[in-house]
C-alpha positions in Angstrom: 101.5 76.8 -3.8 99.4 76.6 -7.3 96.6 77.3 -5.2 97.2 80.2 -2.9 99.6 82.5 -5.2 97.1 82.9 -8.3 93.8 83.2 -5.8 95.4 85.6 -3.5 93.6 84.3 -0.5 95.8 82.3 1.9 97.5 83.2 4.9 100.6 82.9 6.3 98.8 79.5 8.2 97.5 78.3 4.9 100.3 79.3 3.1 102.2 76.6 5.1 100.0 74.3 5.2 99.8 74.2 1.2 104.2 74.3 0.8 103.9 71.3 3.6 100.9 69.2 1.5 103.4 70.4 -1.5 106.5 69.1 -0.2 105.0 65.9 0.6 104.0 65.4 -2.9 107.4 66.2 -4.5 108.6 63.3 -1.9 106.2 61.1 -3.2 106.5 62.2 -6.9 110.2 61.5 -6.4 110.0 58.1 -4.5 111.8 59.1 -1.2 108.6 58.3 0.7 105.4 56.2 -0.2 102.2 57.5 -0.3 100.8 55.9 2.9 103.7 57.7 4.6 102.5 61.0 3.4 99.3 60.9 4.0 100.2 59.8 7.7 102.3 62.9 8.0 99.7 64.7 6.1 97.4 63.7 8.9 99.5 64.7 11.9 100.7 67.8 10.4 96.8 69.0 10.2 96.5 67.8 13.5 98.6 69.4 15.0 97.9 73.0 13.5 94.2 72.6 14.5 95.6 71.7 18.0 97.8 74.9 17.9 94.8 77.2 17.0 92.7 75.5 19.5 95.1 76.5 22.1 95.8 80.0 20.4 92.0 80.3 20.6 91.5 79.5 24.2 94.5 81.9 25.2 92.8 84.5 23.5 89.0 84.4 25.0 91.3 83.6 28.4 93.1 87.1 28.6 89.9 88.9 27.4 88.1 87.4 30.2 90.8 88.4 32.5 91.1 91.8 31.1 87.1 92.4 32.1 87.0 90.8 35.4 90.0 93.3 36.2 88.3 96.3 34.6 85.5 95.4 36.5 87.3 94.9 39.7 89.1 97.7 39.4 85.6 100.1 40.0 83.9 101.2 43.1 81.9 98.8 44.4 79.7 101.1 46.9 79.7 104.2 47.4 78.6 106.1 50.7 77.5 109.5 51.4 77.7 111.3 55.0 77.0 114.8 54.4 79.1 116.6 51.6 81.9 113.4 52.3 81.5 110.0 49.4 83.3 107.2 50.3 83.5 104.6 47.6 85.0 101.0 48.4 
């Protein structure tokens, strides 16, 4: 957390992942796991936030692309005019 609290600049996500990285060092420091173990953990830990992001990201772009093709479904297609009568489908 020496990082993020001085600087300001970290998220709730990066905020996390610093008190995780943090907590593994402690362990280490403290000789309830080795190093190797950490960094293993270390490794799957950041893997699997990018993999949640990724995800977060492609929900994201997938309900703004559903939100236009409805807006745009939702319009007239054609319109047709027989005297003072439109008609739009």
């Amino acid at each position: 957390m020496d990082y993020c609290q001085p600087k300001g600049t970290c998220g709730a996500l990066g905020t996390a992942f610093v008190q995780y990285a943090d907590a593994l060092a402690t362990q280490v420091t403290n000789h309830e796991i080795k190093e190797s173990e950490a960094i293993q953990r270390f490794a799957q830990y950041k893997t699997q936030v990018i993999s949640d992001a990724h995800r977060d990201q492609v929900i994201v772009e997938s309900g703004r692309a559903a939100a236009a093709a409805a807006a745009a479904a939702s319009g007239p297609k054609t319109c047709t005019t027989y005297g003072n009568v439109t008609n739009c489908f």
